[in-house]
FIMIVEX-965610 format. One record per residue (C-alpha): residue in one letter; x negated, z, y negated. Coordinates in pm, 1 decimal. Layout:
 res     east       up    north
   A        X        Z        Y
...
! end
This chain:
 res     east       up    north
   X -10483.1   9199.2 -10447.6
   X -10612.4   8974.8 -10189.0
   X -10977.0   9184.2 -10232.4
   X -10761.3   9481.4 -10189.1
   X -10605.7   9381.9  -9828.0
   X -10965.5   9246.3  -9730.9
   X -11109.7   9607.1  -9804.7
   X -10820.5   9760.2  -9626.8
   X -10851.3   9509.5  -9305.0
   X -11211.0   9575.2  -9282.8
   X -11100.1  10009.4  -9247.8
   X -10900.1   9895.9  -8965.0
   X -11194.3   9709.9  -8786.5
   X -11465.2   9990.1  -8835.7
   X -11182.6  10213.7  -8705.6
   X -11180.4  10040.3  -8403.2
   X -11523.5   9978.6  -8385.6
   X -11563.8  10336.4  -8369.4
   X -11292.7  10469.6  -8156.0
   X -11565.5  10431.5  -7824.8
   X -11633.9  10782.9  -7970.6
   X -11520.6  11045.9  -7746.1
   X -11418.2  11466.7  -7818.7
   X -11233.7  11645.4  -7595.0
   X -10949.4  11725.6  -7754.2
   X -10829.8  12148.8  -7732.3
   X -10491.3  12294.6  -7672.5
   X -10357.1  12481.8  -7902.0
   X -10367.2  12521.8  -8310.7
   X -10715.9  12356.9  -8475.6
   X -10741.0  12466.3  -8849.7
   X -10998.4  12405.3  -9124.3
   X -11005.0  12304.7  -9458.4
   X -11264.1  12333.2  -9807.2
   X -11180.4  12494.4 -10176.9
   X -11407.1  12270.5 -10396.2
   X -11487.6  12329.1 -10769.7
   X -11661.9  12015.4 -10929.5
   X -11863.8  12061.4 -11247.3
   X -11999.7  11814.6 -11481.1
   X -12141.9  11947.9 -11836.4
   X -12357.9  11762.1 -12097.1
   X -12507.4  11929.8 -12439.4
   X -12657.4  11764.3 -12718.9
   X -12881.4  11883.2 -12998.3
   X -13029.4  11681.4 -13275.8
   X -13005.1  11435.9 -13067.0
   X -13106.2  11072.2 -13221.0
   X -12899.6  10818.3 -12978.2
   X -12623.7  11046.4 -12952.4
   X -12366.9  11232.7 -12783.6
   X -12118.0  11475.3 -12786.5
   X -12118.3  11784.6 -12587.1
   X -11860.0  11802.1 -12317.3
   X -11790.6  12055.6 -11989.1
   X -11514.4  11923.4 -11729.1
   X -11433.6  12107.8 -11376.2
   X -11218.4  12003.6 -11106.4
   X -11078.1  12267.4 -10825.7
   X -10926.8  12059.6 -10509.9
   X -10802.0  12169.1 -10148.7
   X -10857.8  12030.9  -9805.8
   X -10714.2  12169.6  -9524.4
   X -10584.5  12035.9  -9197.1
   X -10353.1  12225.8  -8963.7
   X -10285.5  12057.4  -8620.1
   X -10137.7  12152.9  -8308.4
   X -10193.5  12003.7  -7926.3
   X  -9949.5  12151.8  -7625.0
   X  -9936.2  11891.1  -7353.5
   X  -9807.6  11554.1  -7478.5
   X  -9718.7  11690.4  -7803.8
   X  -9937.1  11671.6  -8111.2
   X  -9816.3  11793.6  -8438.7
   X -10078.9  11673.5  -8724.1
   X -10049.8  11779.6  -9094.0
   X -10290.5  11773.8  -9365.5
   X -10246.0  11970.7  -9744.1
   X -10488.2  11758.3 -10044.5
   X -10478.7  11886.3 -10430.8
   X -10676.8  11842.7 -10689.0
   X -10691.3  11927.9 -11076.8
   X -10938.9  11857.9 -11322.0
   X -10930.2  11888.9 -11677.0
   X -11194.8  11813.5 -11953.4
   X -11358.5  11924.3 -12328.4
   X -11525.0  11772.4 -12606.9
   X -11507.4  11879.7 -12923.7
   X -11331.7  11564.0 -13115.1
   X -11038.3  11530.0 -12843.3
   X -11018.3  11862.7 -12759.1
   X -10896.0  11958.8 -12320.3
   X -10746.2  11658.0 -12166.9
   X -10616.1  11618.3 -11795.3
   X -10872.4  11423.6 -11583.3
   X -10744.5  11456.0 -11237.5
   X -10401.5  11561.5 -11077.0
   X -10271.2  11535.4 -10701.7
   X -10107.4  11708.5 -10454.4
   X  -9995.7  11541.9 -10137.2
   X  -9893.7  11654.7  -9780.1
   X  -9862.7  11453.5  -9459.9
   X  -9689.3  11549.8  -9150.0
   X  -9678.5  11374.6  -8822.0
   X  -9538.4  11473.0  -8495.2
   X  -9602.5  11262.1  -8151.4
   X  -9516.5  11262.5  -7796.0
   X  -9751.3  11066.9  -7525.5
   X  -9677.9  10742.6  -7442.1
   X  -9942.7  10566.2  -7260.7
   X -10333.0  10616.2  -7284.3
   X -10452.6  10728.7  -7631.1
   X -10098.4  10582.4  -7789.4
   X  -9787.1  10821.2  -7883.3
   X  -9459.8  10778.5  -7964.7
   X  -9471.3  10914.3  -8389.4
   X  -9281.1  11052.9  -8651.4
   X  -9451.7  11093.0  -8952.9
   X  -9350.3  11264.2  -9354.5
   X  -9536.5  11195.1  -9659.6
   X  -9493.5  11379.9  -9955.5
   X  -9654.8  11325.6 -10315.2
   X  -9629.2  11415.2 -10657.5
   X  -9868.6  11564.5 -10922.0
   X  -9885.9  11969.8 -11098.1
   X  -9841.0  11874.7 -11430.3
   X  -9746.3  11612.0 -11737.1
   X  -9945.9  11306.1 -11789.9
   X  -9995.4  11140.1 -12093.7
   X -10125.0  10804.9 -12267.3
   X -10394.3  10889.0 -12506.4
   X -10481.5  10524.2 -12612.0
   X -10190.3  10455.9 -12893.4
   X -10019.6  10648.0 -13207.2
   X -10250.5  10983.0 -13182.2
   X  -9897.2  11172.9 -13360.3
   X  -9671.7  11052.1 -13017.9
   X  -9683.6  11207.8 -12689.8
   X  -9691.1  10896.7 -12442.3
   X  -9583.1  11101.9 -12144.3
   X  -9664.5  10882.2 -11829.7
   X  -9586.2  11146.4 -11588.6
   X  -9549.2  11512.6 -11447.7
   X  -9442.8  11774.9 -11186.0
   X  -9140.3  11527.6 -10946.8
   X  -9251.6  11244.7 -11215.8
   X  -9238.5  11069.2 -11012.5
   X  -9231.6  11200.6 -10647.5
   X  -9265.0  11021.4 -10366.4
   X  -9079.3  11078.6 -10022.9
   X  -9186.1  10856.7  -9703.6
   X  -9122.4  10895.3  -9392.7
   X  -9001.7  10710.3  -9028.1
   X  -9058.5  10697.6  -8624.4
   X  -9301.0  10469.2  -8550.5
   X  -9626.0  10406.0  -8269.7
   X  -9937.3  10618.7  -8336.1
   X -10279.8  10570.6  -8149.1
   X -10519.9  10880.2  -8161.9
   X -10912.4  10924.4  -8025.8
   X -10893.6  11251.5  -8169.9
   X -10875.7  11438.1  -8485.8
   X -11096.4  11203.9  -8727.5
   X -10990.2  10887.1  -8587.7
   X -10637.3  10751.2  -8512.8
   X -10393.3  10559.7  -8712.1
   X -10007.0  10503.4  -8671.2
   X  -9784.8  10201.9  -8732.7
   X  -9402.1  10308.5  -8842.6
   X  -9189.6   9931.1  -8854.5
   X  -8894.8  10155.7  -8990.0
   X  -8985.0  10305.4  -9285.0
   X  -8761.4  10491.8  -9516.7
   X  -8931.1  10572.1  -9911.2
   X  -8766.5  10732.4 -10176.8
   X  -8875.3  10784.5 -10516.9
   X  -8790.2  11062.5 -10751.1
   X  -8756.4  11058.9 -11112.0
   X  -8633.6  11457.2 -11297.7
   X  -8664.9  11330.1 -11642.9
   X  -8765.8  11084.1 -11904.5
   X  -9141.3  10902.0 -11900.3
   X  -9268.0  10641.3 -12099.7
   X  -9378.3  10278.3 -11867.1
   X  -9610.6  10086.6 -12034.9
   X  -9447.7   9741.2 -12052.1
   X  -9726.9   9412.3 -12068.8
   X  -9516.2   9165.7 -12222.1
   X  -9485.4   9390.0 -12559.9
   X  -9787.2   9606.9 -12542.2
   X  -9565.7   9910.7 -12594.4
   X  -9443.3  10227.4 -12406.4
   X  -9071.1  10207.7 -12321.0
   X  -8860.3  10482.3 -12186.6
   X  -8623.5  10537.1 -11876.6
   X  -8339.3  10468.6 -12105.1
   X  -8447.6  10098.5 -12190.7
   X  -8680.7   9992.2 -11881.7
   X  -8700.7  10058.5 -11506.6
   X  -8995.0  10332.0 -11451.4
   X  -9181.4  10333.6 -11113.8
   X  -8905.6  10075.5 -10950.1
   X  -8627.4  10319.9 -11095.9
   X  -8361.7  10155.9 -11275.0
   X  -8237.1  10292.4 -11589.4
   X  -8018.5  10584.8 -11555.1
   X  -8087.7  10636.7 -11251.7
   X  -8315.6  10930.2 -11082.9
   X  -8410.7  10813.3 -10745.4
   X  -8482.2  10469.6 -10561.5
   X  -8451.7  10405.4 -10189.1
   X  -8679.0  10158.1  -9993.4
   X  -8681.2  10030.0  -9638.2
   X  -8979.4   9895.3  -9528.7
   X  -9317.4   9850.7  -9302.9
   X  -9544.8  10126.6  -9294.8
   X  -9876.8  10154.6  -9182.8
   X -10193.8  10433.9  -9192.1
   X -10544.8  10499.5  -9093.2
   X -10737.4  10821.8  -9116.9
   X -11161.2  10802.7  -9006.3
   X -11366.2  11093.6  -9074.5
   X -11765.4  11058.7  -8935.9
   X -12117.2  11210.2  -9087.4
   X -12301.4  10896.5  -9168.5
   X -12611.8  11094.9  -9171.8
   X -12690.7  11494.0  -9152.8
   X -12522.2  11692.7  -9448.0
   X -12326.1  11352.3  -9532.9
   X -11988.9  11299.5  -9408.6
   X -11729.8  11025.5  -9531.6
   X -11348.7  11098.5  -9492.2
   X -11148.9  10732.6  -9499.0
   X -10761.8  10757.5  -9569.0
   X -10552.4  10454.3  -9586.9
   X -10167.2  10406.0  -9656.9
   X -10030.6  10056.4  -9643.5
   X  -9600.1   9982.9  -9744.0
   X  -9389.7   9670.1  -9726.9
   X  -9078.7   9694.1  -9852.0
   X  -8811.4   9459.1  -9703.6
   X  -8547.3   9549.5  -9921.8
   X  -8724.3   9362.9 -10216.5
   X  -9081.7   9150.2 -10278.6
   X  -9224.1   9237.3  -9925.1
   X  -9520.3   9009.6 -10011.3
   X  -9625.7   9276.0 -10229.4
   X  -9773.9   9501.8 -10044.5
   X  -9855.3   9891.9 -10157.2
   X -10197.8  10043.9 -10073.1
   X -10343.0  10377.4 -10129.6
   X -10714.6  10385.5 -10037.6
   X -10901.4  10734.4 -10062.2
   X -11282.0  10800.9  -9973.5
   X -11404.2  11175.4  -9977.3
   X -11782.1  11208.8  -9953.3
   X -11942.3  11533.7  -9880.8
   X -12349.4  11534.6  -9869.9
   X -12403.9  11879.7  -9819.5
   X -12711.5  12063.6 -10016.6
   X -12658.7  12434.9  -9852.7
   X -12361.1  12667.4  -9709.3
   X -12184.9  12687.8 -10040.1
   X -12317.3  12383.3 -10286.9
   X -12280.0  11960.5 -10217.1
   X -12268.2  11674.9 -10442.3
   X -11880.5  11537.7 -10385.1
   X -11749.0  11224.2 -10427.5
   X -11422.4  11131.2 -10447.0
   X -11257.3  10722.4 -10472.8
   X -10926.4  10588.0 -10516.4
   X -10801.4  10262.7 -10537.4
   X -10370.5  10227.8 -10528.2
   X -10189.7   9900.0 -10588.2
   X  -9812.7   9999.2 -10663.0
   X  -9649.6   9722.6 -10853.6
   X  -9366.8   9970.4 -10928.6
   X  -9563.6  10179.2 -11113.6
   X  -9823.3   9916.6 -11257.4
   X  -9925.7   9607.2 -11155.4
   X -10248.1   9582.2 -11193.7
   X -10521.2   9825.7 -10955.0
   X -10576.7  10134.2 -11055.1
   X -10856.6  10322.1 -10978.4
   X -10980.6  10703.4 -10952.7
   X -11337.5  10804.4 -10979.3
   X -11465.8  11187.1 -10899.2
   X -11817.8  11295.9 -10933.1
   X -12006.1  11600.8 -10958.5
   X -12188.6  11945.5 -10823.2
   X -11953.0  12123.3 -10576.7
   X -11890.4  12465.2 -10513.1
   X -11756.1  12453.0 -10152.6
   X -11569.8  12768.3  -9972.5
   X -11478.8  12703.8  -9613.9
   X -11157.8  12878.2  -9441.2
! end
């Protein structure tokens, strides 16, 4: 955890490190985002070391939508992804799921700092299950408002311009969202238990939604490190002071983009997320492959 908060402290400083970095900002609506289909395929034949032939594809969205009239600024930003993949002995399984959308409104205060209000909203497209136990049970982990998550609260915002700014919200309002039964996985048996017999995501049993007050903090840095290579940084920190405020929440997401032409790039996409309501332990998302990129 403590490696965790280091990584996250040293976004913060190469944030500020950068924000002597200067655009004019424009009046008015600035919109932009990227369809991107990942592909990763391996074939085998006769082959002596081994291997089994396998195809997997991931489609994800990108797409900002901001607005600037005076003192006002009104920033949101739309990220999906799915991904599924083949092989012959465990037939299509789900590799990647996401869709989350952030909102945040802010009036001028003083120099490049605003008064905020920001909305966070995530959940996943489909079920999620646990492949690694009785191969005749569906472990369902997740699915569509399983959970969903609901954040939002006024706060202070500071903003260079559209790929660099970061806002601090001291009263922070998060609710969770359960619609139906899941399985947890529960370390002190080494079993799956369900919402009827365990608390899933922070939920207690029976119930179908938990409320949190808390801290919030978030940092968003986009720059091209080089030509054709550009690195997106998003960063979500939560304390809640309703219960365990020590423990800290962090969601951690680099995007990297090195461009080959108009239409292909190699894509990378990280994520690290400590949530000790839905695990504790870090969990960790890994995207690679050939992109198919369509602007609009």
């Amino acid at each position: 955890m403590k490696k965790v908060l280091f990584v996250a402290t040293l976004f913060l400083g190469i944030t500020f490190s950068y924000g002597q970095e200067d655009e004019a900002p424009k009046e008015g609506w600035t919109k932009g985002g990227t369809f991107t289909f990942l592909l990763n395929q391996s074939a085998f034949s006769n082959w002596v070391a081994g291997g089994q032939n396998n195809v997997s594809g991931t489609l994800g969205v990108n797409y900002d939508f901001n607005y600037l009239k005076g003192d006002w600024t009104w920033d949101n930003k739309i990220m999906g992804s799915y991904g599924l993949t083949n092989t012959k002995d465990q037939g299509t399984r789900k590799t990647d799921d996401r869709f989350e959308y952030n909102s945040q409104v802010g009036k001028k205060a003083f120099g490049n700092w605003y008064y905020s209000f920001f909305l966070n909203f995530r959940t996943q497209f489909t079920n999620g299950y646990d492949y690694n136990n009785d191969a005749d049970t569906d472990f369902q982990t997740s699915g569509l408002f399983k959970p969903a998550y609901l954040t939002f609260g006024p706060g202070l915002a500071w903003k260079k311009h559209d790929n660099l700014k970061f806002n601090l919200a001291p009263l922070t309002s998060k609710m969770t969202f359960i619609t139906d039964e899941v399985f947890k996985y529960n370390s002190d048996t080494g079993i799956f238990d369900s919402s009827d017999d365990a608390d899933v995501f922070g939920i207690d049993p029976g119930d179908s939604m938990r409320y949190e007050l808390g801290f919030y903090a978030s940092g968003y840095y986009k720059f091209n490190a080089m030509d054709n290579v550009s690195i997106e940084n998003i960063l979500n920190l939560y304390s809640n002071y309703l219960e365990d405020p020590k423990n800290i929440d962090v969601d951690y997401t680099m995007n990297v983009v090195m461009k080959i032409n108009k239409y292909l790039s190699t894509n990378l996409t990280f994520q690290a997320v400590y949530d000790d309501n839905a695990i504790s332990v870090l969990q960790i998302r890994e995207v690679f492959g050939l992109g198919v990129n369509v602007g609009f």
